[in-house]
N, C-alpha and C positions, 0 to 999 in steps of 0.2 A: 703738344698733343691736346685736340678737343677731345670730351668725353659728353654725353649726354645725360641732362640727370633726370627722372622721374620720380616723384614721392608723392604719396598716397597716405589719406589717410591722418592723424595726426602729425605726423613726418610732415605733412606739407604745410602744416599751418608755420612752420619756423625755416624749412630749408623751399627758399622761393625760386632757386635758380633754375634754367633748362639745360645751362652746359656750365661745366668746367673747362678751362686752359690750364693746364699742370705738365710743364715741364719734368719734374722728379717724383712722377705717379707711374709706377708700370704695371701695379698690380693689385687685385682686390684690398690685399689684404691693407696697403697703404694708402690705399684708397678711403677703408676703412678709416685708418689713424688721422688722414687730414682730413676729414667731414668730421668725426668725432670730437677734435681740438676746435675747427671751427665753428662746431655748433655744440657745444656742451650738453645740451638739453639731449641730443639724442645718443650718450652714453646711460640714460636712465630708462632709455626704453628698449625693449627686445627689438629686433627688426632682422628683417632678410633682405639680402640684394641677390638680384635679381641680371644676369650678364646677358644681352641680348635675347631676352625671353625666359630664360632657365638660370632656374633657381641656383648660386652655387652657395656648395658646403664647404669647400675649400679655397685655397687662396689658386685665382687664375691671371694670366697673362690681359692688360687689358692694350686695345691698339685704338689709334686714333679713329675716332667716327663711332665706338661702342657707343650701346645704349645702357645704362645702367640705373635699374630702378629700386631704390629703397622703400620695402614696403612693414608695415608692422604687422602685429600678431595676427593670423584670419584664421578662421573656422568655417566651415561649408555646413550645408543643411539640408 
């Protein structure tokens, strides 16, 4: 399964990729645990992803061709 990755922000100065290939990723929340073991650094930051545009708070289904963007903390003005 390709995934698509987007990151913003400081997230992007350490995670450089556009996609993933992950066979035993189906879903945010593992998604989560393998970006986090492969990049260490961003278990010390907050951050939100981001599944085809919108925001999730929960763990979702992801399928080949998603967009998934990891973004850190923002505030509007």
């Amino acid at each position: 399964m390709e995934i698509n990755i987007l990151s913003f922000g400081k997230i992007a100065e350490f995670i450089t990729i556009n996609s993933l290939h992950v066979d035993e990723i189906f879903d945010t929340d593992s998604l989560k645990q393998h970006l986090e073991k492969t990049y260490p650094k961003l278990k010390e930051i907050k951050y939100k992803l981001a599944l085809n545009k919108q925001i999730v708070q929960q763990n979702h289904k992801l399928l080949s061709g998603d967009v998934v963007a990891i973004m850190p903390p923002f505030s509007g003005g």
